[in-house]
Each structure stands twice: as structure tokens, then as C-alpha cells.
PDB file of N, CA, C and O in Angstrom:
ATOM      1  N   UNK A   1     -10.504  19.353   0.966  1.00  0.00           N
ATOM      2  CA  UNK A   1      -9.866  18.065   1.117  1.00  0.00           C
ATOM      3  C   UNK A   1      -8.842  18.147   2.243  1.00  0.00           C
ATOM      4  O   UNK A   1      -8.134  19.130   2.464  1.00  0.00           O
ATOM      5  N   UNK A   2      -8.841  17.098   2.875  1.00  0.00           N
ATOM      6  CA  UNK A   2      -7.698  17.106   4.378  1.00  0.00           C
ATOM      7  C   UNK A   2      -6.881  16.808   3.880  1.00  0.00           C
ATOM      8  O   UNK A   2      -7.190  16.213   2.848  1.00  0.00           O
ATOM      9  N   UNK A   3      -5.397  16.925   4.108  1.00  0.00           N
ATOM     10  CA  UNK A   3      -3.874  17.091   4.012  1.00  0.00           C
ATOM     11  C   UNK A   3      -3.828  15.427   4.556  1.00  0.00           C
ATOM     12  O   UNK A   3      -4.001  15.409   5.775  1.00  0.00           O
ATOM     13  N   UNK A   4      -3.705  14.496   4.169  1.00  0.00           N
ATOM     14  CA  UNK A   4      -3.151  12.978   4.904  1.00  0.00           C
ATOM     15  C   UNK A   4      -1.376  13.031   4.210  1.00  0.00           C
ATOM     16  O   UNK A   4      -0.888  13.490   3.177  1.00  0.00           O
ATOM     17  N   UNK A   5      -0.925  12.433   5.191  1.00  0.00           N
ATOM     18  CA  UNK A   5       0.436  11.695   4.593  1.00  0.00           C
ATOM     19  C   UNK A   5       0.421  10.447   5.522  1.00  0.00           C
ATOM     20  O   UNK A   5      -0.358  10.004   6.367  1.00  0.00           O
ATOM     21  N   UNK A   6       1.622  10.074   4.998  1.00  0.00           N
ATOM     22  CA  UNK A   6       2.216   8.348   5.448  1.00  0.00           C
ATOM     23  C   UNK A   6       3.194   8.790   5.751  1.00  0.00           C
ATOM     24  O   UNK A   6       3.858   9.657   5.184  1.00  0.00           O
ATOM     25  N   UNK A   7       3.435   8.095   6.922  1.00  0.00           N
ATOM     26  CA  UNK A   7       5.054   7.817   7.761  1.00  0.00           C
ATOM     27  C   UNK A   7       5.729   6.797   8.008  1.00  0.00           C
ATOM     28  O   UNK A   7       5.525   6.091   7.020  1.00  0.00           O
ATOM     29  N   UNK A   8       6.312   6.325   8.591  1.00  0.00           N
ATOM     30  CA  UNK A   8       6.848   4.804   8.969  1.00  0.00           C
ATOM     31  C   UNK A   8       6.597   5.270  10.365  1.00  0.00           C
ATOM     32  O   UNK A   8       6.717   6.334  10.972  1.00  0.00           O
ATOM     33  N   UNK A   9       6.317   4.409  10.557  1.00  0.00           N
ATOM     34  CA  UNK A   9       5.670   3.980  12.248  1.00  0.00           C
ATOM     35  C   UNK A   9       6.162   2.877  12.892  1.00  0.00           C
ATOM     36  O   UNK A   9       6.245   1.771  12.359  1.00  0.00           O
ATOM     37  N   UNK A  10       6.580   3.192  14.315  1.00  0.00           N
ATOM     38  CA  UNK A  10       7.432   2.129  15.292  1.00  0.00           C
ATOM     39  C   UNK A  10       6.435   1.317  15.606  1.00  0.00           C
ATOM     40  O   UNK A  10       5.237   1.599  15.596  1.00  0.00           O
ATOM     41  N   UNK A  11       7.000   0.165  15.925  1.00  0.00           N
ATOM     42  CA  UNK A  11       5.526  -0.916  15.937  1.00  0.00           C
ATOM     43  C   UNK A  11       5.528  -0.796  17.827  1.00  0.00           C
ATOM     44  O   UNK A  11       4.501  -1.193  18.376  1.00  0.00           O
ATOM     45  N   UNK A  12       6.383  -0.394  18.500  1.00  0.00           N
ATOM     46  CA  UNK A  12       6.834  -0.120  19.730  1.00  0.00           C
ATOM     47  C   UNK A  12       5.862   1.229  20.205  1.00  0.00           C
ATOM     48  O   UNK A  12       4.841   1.325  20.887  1.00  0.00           O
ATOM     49  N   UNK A  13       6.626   2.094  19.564  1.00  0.00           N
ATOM     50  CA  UNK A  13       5.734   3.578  19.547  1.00  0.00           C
ATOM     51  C   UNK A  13       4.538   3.758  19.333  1.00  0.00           C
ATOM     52  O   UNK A  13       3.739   4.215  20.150  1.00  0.00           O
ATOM     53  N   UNK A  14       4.289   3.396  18.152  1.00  0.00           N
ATOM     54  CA  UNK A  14       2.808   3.756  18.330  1.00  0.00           C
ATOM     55  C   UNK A  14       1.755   2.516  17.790  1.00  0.00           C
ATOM     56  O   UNK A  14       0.801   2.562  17.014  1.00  0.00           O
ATOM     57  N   UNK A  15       2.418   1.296  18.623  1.00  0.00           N
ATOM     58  CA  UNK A  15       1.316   0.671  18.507  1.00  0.00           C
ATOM     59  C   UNK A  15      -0.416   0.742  18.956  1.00  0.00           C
ATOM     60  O   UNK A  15      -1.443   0.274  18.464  1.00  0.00           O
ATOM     61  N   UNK A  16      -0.132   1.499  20.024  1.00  0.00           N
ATOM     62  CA  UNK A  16      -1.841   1.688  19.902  1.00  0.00           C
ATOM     63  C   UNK A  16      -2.693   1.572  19.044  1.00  0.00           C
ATOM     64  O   UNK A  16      -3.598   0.786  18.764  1.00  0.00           O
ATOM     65  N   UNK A  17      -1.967   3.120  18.398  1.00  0.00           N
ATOM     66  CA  UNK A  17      -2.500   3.818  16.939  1.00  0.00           C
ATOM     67  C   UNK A  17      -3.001   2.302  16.158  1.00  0.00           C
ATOM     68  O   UNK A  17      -4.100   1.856  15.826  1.00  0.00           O
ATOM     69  N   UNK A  18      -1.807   1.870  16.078  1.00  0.00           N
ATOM     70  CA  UNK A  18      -2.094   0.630  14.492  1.00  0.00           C
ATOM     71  C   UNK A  18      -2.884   0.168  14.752  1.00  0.00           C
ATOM     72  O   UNK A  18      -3.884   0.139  14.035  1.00  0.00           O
ATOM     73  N   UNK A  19      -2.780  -0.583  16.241  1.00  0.00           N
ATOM     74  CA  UNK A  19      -3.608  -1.780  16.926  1.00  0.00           C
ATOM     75  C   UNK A  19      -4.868  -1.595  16.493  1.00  0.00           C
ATOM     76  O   UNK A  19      -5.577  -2.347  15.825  1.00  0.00           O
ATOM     77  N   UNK A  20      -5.152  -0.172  17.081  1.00  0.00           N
ATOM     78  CA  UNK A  20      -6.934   0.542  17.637  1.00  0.00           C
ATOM     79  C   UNK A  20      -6.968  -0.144  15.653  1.00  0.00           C
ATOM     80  O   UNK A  20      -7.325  -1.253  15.255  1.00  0.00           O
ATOM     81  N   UNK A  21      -6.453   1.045  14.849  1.00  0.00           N
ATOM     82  CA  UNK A  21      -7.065   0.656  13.379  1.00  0.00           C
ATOM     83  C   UNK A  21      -7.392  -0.762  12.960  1.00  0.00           C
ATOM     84  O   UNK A  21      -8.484  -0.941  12.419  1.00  0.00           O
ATOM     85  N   UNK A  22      -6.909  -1.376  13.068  1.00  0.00           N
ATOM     86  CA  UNK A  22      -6.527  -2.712  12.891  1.00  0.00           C
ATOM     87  C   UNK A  22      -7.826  -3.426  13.357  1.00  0.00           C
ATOM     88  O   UNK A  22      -8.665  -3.976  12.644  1.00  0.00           O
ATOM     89  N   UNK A  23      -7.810  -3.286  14.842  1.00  0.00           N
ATOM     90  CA  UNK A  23      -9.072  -3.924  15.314  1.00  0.00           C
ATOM     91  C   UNK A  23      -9.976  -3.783  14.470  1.00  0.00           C
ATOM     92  O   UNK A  23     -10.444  -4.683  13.773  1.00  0.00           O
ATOM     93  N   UNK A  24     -10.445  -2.066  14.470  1.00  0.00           N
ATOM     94  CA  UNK A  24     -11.201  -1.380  14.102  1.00  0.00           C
ATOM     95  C   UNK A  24     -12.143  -2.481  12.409  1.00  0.00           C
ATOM     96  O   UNK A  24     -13.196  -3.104  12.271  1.00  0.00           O
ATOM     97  N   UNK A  25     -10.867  -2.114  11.452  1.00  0.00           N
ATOM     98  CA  UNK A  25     -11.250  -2.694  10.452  1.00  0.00           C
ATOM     99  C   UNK A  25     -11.068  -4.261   9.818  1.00  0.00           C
ATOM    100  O   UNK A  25     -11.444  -4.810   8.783  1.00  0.00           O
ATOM    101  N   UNK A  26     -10.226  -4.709  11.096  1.00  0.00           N
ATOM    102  CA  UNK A  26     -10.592  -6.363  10.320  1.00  0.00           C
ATOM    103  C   UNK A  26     -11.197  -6.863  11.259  1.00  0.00           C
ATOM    104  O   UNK A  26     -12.042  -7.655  10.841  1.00  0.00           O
ATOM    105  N   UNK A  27     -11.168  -6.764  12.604  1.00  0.00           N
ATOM    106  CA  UNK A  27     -11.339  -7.593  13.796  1.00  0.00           C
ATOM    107  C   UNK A  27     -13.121  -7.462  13.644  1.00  0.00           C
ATOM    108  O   UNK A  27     -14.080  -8.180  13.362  1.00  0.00           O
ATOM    109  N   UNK A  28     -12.862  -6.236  13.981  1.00  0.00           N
ATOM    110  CA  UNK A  28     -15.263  -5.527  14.610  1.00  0.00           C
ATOM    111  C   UNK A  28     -15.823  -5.507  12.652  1.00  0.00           C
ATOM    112  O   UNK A  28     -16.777  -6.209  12.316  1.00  0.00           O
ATOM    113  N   UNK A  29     -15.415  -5.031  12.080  1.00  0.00           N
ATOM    114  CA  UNK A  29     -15.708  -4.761  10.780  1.00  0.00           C
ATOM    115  C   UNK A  29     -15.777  -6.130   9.468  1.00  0.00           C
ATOM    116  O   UNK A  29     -16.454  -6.630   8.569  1.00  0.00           O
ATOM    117  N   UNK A  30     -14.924  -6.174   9.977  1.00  0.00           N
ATOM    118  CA  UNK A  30     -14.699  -7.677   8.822  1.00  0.00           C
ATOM    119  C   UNK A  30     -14.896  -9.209   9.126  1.00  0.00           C
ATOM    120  O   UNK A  30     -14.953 -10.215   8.419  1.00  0.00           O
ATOM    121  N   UNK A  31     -14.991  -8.919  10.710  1.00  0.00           N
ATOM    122  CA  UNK A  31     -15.297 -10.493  11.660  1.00  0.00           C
ATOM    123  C   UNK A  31     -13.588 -11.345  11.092  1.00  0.00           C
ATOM    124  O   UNK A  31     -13.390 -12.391  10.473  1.00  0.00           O
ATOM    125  N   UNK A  32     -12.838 -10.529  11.538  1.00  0.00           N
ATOM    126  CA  UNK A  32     -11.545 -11.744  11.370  1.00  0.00           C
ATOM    127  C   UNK A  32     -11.374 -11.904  12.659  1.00  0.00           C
ATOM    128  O   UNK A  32     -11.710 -11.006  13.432  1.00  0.00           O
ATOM    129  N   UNK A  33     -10.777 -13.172  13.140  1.00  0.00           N
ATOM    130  CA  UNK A  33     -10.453 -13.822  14.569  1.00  0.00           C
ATOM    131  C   UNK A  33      -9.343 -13.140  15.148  1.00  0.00           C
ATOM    132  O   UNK A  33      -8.324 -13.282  14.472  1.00  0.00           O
ATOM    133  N   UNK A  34      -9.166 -12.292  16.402  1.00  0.00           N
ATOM    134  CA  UNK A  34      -8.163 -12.041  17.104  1.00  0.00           C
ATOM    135  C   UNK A  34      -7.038 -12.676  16.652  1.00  0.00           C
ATOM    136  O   UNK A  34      -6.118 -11.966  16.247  1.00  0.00           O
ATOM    137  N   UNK A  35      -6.870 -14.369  16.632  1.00  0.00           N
ATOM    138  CA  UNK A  35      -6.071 -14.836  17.022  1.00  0.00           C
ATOM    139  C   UNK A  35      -5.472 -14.789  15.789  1.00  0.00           C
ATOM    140  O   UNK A  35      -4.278 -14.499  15.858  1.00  0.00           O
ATOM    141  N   UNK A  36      -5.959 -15.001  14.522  1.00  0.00           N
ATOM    142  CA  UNK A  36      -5.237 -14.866  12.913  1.00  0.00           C
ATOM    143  C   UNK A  36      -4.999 -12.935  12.776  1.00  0.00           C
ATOM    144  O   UNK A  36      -4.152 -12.522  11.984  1.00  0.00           O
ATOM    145  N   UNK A  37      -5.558 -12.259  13.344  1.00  0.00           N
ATOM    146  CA  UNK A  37      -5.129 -10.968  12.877  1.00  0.00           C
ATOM    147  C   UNK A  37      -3.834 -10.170  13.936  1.00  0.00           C
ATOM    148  O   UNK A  37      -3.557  -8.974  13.846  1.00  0.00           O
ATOM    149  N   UNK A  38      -3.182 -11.120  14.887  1.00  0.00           N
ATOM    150  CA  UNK A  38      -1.690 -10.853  15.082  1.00  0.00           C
ATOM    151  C   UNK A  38      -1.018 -12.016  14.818  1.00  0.00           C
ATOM    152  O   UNK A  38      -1.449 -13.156  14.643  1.00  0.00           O
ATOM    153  N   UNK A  39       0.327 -11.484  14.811  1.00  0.00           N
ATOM    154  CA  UNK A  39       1.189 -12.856  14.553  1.00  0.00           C
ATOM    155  C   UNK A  39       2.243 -12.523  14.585  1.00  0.00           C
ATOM    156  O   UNK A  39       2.208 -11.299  14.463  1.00  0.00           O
ATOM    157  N   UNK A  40       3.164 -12.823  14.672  1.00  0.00           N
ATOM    158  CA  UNK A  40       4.650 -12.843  15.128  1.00  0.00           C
ATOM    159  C   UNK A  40       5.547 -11.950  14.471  1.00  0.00           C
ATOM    160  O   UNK A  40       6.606 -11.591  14.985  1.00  0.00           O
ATOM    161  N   UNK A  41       4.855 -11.309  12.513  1.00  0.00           N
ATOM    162  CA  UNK A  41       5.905 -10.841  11.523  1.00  0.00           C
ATOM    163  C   UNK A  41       5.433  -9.599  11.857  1.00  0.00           C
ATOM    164  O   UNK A  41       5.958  -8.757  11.128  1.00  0.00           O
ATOM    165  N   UNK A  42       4.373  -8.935  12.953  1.00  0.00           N
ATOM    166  CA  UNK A  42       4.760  -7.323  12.911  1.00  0.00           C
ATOM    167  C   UNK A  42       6.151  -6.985  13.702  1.00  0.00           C
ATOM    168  O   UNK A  42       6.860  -6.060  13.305  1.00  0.00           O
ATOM    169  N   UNK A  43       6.427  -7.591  14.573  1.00  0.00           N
ATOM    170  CA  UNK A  43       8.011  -7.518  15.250  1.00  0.00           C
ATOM    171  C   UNK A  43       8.837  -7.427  13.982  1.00  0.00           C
ATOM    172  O   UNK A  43       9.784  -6.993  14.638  1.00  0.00           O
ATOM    173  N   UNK A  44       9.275  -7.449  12.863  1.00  0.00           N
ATOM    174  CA  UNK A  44       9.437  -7.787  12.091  1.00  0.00           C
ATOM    175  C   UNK A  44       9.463  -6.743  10.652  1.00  0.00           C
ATOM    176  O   UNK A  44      10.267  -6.377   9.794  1.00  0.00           O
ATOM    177  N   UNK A  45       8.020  -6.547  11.027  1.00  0.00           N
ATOM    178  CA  UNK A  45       7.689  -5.853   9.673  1.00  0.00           C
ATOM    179  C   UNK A  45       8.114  -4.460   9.592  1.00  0.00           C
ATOM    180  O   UNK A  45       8.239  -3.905  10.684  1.00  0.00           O
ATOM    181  N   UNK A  46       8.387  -3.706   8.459  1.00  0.00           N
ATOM    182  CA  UNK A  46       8.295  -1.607   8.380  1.00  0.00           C
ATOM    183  C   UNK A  46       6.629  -1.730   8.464  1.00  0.00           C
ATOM    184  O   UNK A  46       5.908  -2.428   7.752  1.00  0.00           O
ATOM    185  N   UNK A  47       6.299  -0.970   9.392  1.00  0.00           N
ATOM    186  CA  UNK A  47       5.015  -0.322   9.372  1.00  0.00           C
ATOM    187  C   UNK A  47       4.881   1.100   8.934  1.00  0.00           C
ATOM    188  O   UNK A  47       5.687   1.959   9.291  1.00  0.00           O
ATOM    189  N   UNK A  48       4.092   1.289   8.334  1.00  0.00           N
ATOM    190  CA  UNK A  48       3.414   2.872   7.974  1.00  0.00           C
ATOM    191  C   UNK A  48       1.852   3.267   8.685  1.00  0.00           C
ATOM    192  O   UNK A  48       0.832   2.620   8.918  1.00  0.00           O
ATOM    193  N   UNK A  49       2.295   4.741   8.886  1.00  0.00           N
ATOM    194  CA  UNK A  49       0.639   4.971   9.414  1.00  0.00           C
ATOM    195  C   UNK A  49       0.238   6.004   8.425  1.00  0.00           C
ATOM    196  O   UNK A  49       1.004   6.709   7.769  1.00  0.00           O
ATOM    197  N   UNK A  50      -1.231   6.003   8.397  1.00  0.00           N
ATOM    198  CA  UNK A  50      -1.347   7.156   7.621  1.00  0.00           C
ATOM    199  C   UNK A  50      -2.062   8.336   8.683  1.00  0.00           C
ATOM    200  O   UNK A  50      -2.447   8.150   9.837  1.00  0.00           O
ATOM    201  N   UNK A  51      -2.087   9.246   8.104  1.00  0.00           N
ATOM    202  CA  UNK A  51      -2.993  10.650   9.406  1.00  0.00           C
ATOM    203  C   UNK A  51      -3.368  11.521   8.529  1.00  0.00           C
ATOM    204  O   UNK A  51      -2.927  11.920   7.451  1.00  0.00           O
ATOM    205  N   UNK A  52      -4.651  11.845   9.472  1.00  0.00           N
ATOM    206  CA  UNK A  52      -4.925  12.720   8.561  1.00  0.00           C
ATOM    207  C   UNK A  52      -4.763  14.082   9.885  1.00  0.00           C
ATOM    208  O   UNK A  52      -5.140  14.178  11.052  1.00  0.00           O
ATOM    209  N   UNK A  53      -4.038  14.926   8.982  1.00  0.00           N
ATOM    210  CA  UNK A  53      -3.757  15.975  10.392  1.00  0.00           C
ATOM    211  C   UNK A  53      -2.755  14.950  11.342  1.00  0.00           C
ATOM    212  O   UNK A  53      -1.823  14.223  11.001  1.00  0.00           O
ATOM    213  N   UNK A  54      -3.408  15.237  12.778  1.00  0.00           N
ATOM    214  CA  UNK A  54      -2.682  14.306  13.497  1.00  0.00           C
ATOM    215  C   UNK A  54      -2.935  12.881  13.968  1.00  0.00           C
ATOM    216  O   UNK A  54      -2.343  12.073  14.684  1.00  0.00           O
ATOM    217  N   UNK A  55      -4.205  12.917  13.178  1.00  0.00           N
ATOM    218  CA  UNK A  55      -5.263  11.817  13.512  1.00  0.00           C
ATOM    219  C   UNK A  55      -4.806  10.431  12.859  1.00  0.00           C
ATOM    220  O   UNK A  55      -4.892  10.573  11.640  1.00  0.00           O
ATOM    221  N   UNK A  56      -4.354   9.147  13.179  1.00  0.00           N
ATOM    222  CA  UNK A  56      -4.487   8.050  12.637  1.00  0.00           C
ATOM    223  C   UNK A  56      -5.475   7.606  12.491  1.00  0.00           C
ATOM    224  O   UNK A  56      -6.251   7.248  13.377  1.00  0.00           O
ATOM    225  N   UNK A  57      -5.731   7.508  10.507  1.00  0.00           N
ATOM    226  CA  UNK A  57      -6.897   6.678   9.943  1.00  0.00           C
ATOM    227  C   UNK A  57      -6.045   5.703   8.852  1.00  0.00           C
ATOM    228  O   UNK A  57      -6.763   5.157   8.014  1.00  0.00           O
ATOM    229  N   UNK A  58      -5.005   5.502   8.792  1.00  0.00           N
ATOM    230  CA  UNK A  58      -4.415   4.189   7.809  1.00  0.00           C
ATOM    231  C   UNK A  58      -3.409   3.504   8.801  1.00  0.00           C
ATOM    232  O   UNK A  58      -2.848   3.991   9.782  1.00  0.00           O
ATOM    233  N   UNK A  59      -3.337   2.223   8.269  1.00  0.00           N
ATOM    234  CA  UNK A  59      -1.900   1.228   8.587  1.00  0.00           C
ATOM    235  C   UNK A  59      -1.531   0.296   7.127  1.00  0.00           C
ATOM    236  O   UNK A  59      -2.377  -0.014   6.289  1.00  0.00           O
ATOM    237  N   UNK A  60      -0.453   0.038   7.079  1.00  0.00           N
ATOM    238  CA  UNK A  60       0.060  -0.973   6.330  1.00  0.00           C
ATOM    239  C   UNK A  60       1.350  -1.822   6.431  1.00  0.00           C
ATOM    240  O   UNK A  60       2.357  -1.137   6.610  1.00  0.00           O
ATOM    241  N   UNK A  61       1.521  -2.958   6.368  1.00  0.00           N
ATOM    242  CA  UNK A  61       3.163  -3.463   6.870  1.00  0.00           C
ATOM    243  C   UNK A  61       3.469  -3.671   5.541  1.00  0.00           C
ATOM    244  O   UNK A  61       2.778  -3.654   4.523  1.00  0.00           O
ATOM    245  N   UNK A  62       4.765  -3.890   5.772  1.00  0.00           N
ATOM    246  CA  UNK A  62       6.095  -4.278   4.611  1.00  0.00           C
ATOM    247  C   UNK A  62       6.790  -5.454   5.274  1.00  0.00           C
ATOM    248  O   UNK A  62       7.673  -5.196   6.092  1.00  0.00           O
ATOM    249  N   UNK A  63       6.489  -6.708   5.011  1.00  0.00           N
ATOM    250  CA  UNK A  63       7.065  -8.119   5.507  1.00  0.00           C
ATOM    251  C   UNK A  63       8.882  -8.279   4.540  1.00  0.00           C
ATOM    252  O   UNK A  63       9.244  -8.241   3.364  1.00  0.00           O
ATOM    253  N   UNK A  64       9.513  -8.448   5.801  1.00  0.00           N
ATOM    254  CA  UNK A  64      11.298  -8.741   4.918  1.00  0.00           C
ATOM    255  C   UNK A  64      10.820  -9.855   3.843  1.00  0.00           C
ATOM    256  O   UNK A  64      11.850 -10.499   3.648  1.00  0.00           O
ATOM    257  N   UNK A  65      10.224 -10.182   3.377  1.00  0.00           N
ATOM    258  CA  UNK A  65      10.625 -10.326   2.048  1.00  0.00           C
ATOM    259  C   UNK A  65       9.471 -10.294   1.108  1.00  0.00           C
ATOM    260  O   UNK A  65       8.895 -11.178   0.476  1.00  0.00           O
ATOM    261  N   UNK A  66       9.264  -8.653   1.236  1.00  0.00           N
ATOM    262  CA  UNK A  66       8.672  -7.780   0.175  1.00  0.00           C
ATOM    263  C   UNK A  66       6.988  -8.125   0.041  1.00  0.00           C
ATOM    264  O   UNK A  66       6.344  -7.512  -0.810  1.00  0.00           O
ATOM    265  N   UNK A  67       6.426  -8.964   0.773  1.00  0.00           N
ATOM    266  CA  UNK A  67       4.997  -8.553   0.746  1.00  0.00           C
ATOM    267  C   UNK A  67       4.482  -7.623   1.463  1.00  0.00           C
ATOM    268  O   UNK A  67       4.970  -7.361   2.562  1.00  0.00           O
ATOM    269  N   UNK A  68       3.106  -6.771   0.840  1.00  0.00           N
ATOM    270  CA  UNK A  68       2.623  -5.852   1.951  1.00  0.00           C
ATOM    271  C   UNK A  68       1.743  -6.231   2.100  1.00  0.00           C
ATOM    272  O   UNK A  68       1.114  -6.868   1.255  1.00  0.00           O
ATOM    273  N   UNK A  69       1.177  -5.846   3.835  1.00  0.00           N
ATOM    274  CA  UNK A  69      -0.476  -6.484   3.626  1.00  0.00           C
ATOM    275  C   UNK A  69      -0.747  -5.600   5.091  1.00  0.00           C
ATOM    276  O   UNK A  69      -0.137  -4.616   5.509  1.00  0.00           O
ATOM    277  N   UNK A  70      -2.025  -6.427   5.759  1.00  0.00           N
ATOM    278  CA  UNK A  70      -2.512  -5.472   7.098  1.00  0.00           C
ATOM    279  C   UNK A  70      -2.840  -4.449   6.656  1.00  0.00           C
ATOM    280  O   UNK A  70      -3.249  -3.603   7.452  1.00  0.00           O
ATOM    281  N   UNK A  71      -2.792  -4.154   5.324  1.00  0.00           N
ATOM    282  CA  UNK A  71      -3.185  -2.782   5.051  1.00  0.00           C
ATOM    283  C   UNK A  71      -5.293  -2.053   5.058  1.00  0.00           C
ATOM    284  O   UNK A  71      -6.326  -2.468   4.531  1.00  0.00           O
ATOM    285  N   UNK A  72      -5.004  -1.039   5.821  1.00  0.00           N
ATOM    286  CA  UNK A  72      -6.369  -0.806   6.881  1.00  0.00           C
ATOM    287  C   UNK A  72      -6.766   0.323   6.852  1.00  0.00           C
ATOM    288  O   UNK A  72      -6.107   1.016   7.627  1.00  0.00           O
ATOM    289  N   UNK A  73      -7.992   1.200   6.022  1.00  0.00           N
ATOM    290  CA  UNK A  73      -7.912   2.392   6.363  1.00  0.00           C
ATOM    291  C   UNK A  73      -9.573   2.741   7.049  1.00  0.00           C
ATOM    292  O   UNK A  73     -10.531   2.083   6.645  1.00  0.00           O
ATOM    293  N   UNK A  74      -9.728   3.711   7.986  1.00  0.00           N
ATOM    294  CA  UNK A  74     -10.980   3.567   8.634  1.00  0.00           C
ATOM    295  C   UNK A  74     -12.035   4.385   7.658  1.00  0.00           C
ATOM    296  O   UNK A  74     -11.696   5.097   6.712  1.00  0.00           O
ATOM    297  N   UNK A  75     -13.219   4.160   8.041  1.00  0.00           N
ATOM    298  CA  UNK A  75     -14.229   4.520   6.866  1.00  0.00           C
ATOM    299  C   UNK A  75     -14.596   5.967   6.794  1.00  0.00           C
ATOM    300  O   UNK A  75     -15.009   6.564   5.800  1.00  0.00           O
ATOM    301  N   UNK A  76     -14.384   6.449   8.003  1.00  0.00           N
ATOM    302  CA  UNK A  76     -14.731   8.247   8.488  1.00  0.00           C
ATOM    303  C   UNK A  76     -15.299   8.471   9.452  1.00  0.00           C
ATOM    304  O   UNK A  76     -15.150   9.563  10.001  1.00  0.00           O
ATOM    305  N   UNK A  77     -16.341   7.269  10.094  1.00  0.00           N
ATOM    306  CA  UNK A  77     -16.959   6.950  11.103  1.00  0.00           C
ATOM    307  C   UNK A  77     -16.700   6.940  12.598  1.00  0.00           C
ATOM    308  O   UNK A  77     -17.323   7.170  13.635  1.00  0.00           O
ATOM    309  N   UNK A  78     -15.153   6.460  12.115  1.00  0.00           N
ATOM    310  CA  UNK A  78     -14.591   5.926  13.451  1.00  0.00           C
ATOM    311  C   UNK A  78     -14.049   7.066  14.687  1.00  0.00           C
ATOM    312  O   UNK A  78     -13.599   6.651  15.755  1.00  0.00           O
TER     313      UNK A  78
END
């Protein structure tokens, strides 16, 4: 079994990382619209990434007032 943990993640820093996931699993995978899968509350939000090793395969936000969502993990494929 691989070693994963979660971190909090800069939405500045390593947005790539999130972005790429993100696309990955709602945008190409799930057919959600570009335009509904950003929006203004990741500026905003605590993000977490997950890794496995050094590799990003999770995301999830924490919205100021306590919902989580965006949450994304890739299938193994990717």
C-alpha cells in the first residue's frame, strides 16, 4: 500500500497541481462545464491536496462558512 497524506495547499502555489486534478475529474471525466467548475470562492477557500509520495492524486476545499466540496480524487489512470 502507498503512504498518501493530506496537506493544505496554497491555491497560489500549487495551483497547477489542483487545477490539472480538477480538470481531470469533473471537467474530461464527469462532463462538468469549465465555466461552473471555477468560481470566485477558491480565492477564498483552505484547500488540501492529497499525494501519494510526491505525486498529486486528491483535492478538496473548505468554503468560510464550513462547506466542503471540489473534492476530487484521480482513478490511478491518470
Amino acid at each position: 500500500m502507498s503512504d498518501i497524506q493530506v496537506r493544505l495547499a496554497d491555491w497560489q502555489k500549487d495551483n497547477a497541481a489542483l487545477r490539472r486534478i480538477r480538470e481531470i475529474v469533473f471537467i474530461a471525466e464527469q462532463s462538468v462545464p469549465a465555466e461552473l467548475e471555477w468560481d470566485a470562492e477558491d480565492a477564498d477557500a483552505v484547500h488540501f491536496l492529497a499525494l501519494e509520495g510526491d505525486y498529486p492524486i486528491g483535492t478538496a476545499r473548505l468554503l468560510p462558512d464550513g462547506h466542503i466540496g471540489r473534492v476530487s480524487v484521480l482513478n490511478g489512470a491518470e
